[in-house]
C-alpha positions in Angstrom: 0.0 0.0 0.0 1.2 3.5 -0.8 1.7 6.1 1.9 -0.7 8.1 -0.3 -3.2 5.4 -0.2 -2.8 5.2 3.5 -3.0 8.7 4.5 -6.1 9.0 2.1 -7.6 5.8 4.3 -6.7 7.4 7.5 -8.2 10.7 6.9 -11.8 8.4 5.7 -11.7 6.8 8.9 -11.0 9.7 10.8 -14.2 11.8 8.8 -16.2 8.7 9.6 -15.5 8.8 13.0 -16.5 12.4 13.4 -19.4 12.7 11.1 -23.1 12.3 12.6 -24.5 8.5 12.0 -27.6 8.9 9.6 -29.9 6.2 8.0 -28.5 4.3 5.7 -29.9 3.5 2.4 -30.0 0.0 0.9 -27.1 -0.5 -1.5 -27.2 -2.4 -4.8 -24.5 -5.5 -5.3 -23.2 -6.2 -8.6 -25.6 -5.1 -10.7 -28.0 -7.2 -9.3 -31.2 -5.2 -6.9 -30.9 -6.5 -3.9 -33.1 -3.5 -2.3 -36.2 -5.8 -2.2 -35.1 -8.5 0.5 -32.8 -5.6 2.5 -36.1 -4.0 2.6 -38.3 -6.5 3.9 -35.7 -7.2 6.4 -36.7 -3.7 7.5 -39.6 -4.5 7.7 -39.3 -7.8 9.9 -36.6 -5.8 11.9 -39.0 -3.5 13.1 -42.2 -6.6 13.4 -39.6 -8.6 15.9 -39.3 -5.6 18.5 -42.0 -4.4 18.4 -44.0 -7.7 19.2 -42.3 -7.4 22.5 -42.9 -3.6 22.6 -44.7 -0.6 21.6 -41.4 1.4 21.7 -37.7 1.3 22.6 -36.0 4.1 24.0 -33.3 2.2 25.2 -32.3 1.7 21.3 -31.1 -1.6 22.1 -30.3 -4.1 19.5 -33.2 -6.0 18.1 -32.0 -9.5 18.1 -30.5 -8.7 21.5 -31.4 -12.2 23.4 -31.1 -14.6 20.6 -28.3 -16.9 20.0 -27.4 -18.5 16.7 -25.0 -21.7 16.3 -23.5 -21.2 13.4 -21.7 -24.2 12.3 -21.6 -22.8 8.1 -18.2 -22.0 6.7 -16.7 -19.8 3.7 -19.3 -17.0 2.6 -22.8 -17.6 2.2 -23.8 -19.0 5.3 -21.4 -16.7 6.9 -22.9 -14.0 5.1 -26.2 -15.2 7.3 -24.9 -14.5 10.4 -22.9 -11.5 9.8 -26.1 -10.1 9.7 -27.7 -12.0 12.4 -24.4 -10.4 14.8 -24.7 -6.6 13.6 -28.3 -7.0 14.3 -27.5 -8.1 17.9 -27.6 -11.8 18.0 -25.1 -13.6 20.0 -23.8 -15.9 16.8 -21.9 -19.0 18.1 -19.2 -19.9 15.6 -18.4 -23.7 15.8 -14.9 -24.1 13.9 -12.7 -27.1 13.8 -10.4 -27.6 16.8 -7.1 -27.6 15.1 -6.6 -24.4 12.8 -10.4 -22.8 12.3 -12.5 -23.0 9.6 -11.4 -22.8 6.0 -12.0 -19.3 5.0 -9.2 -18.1 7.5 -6.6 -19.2 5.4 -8.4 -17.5 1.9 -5.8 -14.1 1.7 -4.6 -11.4 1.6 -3.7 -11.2 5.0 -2.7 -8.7 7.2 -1.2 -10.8 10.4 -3.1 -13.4 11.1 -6.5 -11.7 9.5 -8.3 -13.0 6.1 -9.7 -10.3 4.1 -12.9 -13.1 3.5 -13.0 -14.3 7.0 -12.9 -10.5 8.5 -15.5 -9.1 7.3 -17.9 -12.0 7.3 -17.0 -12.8 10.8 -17.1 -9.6 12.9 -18.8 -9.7 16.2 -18.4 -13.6 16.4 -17.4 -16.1 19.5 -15.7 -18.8 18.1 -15.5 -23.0 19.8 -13.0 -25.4 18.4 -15.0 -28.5 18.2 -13.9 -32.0 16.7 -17.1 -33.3 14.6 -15.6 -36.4 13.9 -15.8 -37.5 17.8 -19.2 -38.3 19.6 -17.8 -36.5 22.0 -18.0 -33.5 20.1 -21.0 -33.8 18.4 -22.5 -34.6 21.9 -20.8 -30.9 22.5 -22.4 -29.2 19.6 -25.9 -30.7 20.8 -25.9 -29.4 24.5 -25.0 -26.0 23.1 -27.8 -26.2 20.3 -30.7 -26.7 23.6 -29.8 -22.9 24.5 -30.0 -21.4 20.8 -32.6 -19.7 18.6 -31.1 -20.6 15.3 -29.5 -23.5 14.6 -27.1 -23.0 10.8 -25.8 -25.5 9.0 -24.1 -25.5 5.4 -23.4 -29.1 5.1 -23.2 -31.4 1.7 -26.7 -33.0 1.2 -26.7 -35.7 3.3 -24.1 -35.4 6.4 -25.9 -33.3 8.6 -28.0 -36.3 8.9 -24.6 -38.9 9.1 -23.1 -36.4 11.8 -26.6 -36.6 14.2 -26.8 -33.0 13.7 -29.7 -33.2 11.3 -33.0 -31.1 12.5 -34.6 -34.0 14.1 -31.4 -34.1 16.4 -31.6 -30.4 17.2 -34.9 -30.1 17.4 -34.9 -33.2 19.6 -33.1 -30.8 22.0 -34.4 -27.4 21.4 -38.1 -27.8 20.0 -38.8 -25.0 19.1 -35.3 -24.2 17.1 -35.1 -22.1 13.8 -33.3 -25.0 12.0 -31.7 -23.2 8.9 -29.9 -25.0 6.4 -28.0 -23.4 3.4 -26.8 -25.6 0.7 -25.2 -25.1 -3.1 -28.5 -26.9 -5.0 -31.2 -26.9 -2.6 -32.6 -29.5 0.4 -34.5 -32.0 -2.5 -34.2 -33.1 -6.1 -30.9 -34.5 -8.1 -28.5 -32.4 -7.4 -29.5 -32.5 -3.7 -25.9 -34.0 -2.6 -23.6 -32.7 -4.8 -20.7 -29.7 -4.4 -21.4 -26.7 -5.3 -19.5 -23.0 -5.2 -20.5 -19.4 -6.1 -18.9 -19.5 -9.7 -19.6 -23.1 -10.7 -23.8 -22.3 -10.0 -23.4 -19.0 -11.9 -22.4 -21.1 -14.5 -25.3 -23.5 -14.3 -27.7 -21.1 -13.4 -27.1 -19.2 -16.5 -25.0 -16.0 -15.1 -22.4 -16.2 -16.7 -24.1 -16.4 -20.0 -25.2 -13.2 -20.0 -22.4 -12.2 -18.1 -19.0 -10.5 -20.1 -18.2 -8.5 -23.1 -20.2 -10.2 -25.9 -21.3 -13.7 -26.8 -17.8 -14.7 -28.0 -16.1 -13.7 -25.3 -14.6 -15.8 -22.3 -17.2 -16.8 -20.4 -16.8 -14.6 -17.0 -18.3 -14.9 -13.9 -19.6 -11.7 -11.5 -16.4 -10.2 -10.2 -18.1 -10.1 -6.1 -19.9 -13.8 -5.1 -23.2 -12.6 -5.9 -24.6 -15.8 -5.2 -22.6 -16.7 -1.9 -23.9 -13.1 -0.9 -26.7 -13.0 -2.0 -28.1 -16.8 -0.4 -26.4 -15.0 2.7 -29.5 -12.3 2.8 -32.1 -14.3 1.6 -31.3 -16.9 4.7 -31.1 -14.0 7.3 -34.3 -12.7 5.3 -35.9 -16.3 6.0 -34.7 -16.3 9.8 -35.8 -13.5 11.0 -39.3 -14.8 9.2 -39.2 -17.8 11.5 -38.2 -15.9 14.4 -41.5 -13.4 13.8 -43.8 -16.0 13.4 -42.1 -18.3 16.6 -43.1 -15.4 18.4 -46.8 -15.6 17.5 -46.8 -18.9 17.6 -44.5 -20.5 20.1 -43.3 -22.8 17.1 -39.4 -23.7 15.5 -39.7 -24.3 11.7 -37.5 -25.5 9.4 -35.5 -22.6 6.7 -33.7 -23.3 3.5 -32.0 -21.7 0.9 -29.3 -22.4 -1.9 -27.2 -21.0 -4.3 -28.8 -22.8 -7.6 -32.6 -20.8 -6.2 -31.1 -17.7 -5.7 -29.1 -17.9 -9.1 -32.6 -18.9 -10.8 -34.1 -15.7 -8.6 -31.5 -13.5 -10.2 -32.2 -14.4 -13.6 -36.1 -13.5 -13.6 -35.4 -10.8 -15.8 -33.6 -13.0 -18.6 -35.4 -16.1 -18.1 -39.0 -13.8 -19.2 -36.8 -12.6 -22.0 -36.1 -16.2 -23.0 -40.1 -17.0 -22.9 -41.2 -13.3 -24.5 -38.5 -12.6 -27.3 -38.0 -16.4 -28.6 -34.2 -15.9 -28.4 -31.6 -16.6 -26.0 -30.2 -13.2 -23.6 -26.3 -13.0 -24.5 -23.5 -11.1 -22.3 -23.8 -7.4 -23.1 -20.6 -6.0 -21.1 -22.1 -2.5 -19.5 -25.0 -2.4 -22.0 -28.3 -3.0 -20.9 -30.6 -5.3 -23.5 -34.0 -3.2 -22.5 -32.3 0.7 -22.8 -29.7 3.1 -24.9 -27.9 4.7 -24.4 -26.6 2.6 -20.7 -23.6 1.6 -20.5 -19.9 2.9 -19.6 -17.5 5.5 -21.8 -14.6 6.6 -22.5 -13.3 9.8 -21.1 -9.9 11.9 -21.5 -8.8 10.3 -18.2 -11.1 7.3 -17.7 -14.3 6.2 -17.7 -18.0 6.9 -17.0 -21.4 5.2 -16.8 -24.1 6.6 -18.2 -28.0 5.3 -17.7 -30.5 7.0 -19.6 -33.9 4.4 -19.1 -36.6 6.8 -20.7 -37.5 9.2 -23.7 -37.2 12.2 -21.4 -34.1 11.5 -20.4 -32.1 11.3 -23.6 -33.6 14.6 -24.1 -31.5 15.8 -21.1 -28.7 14.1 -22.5 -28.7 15.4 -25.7 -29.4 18.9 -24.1 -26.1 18.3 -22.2 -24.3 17.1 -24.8 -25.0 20.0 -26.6 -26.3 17.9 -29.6 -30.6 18.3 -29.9 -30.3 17.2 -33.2 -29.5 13.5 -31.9 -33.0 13.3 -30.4 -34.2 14.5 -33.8 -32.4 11.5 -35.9 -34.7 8.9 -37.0 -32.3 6.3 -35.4 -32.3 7.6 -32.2 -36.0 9.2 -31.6 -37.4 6.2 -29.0 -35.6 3.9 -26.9 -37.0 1.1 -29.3 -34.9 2.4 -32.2 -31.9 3.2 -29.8 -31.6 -0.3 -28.8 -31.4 -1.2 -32.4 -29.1 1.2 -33.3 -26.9 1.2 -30.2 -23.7 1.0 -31.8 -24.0 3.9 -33.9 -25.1 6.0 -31.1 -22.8 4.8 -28.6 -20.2 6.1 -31.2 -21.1 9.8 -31.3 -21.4 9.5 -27.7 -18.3 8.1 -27.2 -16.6 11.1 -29.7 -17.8 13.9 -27.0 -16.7 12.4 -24.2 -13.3 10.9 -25.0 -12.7 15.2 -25.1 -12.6 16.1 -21.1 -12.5 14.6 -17.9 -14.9 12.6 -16.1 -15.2 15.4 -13.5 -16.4 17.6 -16.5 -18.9 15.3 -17.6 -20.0 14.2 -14.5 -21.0 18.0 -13.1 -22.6 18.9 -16.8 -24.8 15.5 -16.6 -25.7 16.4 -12.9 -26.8 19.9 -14.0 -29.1 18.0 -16.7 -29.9 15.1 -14.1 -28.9 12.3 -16.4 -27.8 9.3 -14.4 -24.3 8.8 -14.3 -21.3 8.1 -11.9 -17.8 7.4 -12.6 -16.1 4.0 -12.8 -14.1 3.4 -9.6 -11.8 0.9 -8.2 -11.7 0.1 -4.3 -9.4 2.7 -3.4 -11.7 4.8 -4.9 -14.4 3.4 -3.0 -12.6 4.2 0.5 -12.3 7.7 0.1 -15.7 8.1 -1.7 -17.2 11.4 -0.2 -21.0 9.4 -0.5 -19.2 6.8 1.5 -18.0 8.9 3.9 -21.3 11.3 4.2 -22.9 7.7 5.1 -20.3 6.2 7.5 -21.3 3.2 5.2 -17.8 1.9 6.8 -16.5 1.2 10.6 -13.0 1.1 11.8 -12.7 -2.2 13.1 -9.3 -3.4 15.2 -7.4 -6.7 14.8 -5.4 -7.2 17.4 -1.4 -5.6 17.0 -2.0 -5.4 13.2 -3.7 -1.7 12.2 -7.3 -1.6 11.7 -9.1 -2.0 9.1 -12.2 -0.6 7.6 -15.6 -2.7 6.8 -18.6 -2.2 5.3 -21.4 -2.1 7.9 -24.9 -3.5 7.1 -26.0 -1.0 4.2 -30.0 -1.2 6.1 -30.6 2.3 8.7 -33.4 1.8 11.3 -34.0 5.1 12.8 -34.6 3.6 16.8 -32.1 0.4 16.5 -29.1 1.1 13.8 -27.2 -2.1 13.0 -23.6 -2.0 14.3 -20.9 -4.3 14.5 -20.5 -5.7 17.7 -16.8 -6.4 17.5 -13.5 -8.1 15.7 -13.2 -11.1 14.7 -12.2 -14.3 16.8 -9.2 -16.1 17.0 -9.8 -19.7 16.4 -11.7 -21.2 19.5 -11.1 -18.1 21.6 -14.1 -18.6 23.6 -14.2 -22.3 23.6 -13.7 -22.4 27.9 -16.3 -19.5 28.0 -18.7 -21.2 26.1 -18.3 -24.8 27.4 -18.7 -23.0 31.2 -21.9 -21.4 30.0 -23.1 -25.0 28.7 -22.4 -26.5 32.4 -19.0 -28.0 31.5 -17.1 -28.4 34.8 -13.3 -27.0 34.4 -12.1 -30.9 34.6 -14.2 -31.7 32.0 -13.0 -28.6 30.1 -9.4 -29.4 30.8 -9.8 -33.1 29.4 -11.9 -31.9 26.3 -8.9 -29.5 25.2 -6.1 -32.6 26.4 -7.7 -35.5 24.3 -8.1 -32.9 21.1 -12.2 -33.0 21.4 -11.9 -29.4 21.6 -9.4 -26.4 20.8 
């Protein structure tokens, strides 16, 4: 990192620290709307405390109370109970007892710390726990008869060889929110096969419609929209389980997958399929239903433009100083542009390869013509939108120097998200949490001796 880049960092986390927290608004992830589920989780956010009451002055955390086992690795299920833990929940992370789950070793590291495992993790207690031993297993059980949510992300199938399947936990918590996240869903086929973010864009058709043009190398979404994305739609489904427990005193059972939220994110392509009787193919920034859309050119880089109506590419033309373009036969409704895309996107280009991004940025403002420029992460860390928002929190890890992380992009006005803290070292509260489970300190000390736990 350059000293520039670190000063620049330094002073964003200092702005953040001083500027007044505001609500947050929901935040779109690559490409792909996500403000619908966010939303409802709103909604829910708000159902949940106030079915316990009519206000909260105290502004205490919502899921304050509940605790989550989360025995998922990697991202999506992760993902889950990130957002589980900034919303208050005390989220139980059951690793292996020699070395920690799998995503601490995915880099780049600073110390100790994975970039993946960071961020997905904050706010965590962590217990080393051998599966393989009935022992252990015996272990996860005991802790499950004291939890609200019970998450799993195992292959089809060994939840059920391990005894950990939701008759087991329910067995011992009845009324347990028993959520299970799995690469191609909890029936049919492909039930028990492997399955990762990329390899179920590819099935799911993603990456078909993803990349610079039909020839091109097929290319998958450059963030794990699908690892992410399960992520919400499981926290979504929890905290729908956890509503309706409280009306009803009953556990149920939650499940999501990568393969049904790839299919989810493909509504608008899979209709295209059915209504224009030809296959959707990879348009790089275009977009198949508007024109001009799409990312330019500029004298010192580039800019995305989205003009979705008639009206607007009036306003563009008007900024572009060319009203005969709205005029031209070719270009008159957004049917025609479409058609004629790469002729327009041509004169469009011209202008704008001819001054700065800053230039056309402020003169498409002026005409309010959607547009922003194209930015790479340090970019993102510095943003000023970024900054206004505190959409990102200092977090410490350990002698290393902090870091900054996203925090949930969701505002509630009486309980804000926050995260509730680094995250653990591998098994760092495995005596703490055996204690609170009634483990005596002998039986603690022979757990940690004979490898059962770490």
């Amino acid at each position: 990192m350059d000293l520039l880049l670190e000063d620049r960092i330094s002073l964003a986390a200092d702005c953040i620290k001083r500027v007044r927290r505001q609500p947050q608004p929901v935040q779109r992830s690559a490409g792909l709307d996500l403000r619908g589920p966010i939303a409802v989780m709103g909604i829910l956010f708000f159902a949940l405390n106030d079915a316990e009451s009519p206000r909260n002055p105290n502004g205490a955390s919502i899921l304050s109370g509940i605790r989550v086992l989360d025995l998922s690795t990697i991202v999506a299920g992760p993902t889950a109970s990130m957002i589980l833990a900034d919303l208050g929940a005390d989220v139980v992370k059951v690793e292996p007892a020699r070395g920690g789950e799998p995503a601490r070793q995915m880099g780049p590291h600073r110390g100790e710390f994975g970039a993946y495992f960071t961020v997905l993790n904050r706010g965590k207690r962590s217990i080393g726990i051998d599966l393989s031993q009935a022992e252990g297993r015996e272990i996860v059980l005991r802790l499950a008869s004291s939890c609200d949510v019970f998450l799993e992300n195992f292959r089809g199938g060994k939840a059920g060889a391990l005894g950990l399947d939701e008759a087991s936990i329910r067995g011992r918590r009845p009324e347990v929110i028993y959520a299970s996240l799995s690469a191609y869903g909890a029936s049919g086929p492909d039930y028990p096969r492997t399955g990762y973010d990329a390899v179920v864009q590819g099935r799911t058709g993603i990456m078909s419609v993803t990349g610079a043009g039909e020839n091109s190398t097929p290319t998958r979404s450059g963030v794990s929209i699908l690892d992410l994305g399960t992520g919400v739609w499981m926290a979504l489904g929890i905290l729908a389980a956890l509503l309706e427990r409280q009306r009803t005193g009953k556990g149920q059972r939650v499940d999501a997958s990568l393969f049904q939220t790839g299919v989810m994110f493909m509504s608008y392509h899979l209709l295209f399929r059915q209504f224009a009787g030809v296959n959707p193919k990879p348009e790089g920034s275009r977009h198949t239903a508007f024109a001009p859309y799409g990312a330019f050119q500029c004298a010192d880089g580039s800019i995305m433009i989205g003009v979705s109506s008639d009206k607007a590419f009036l306003r563009l033309c008007e900024a572009l100083e060319r009203p005969d373009l709205a005029g031209d036969p070719r270009f008159q409704t957004n049917a025609v542009r479409v058609r004629n895309v790469e002729a327009l996107e041509q004169l469009i280009g011209e202008m704008l390869r001819t001054k700065p991004v800053s230039h056309w940025s402020a003169v498409l403002d002026r005409h309010t013509v959607a547009n922003d420029p194209l930015q790479n992460a340090e970019q993102v860390i510095v943003d000023r939108q970024v900054e206004a928002l505190e959409l990102l929190a200092e977090i410490a890890l350990g002698d290393q120097a902090p870091a900054l992380i996203p925090r949930l992009p969701i505002g509630l006005s009486r309980n804000p998200p926050a995260i509730q803290g680094p995250p653990p070292g591998p098994g760092e509260h495995t005596g703490q949490l055996l204690r609170e489970a009634g483990y005596t300190d002998r039986e603690i000390e022979q757990f940690l001796r004979s490898g059962v736990c770490g």
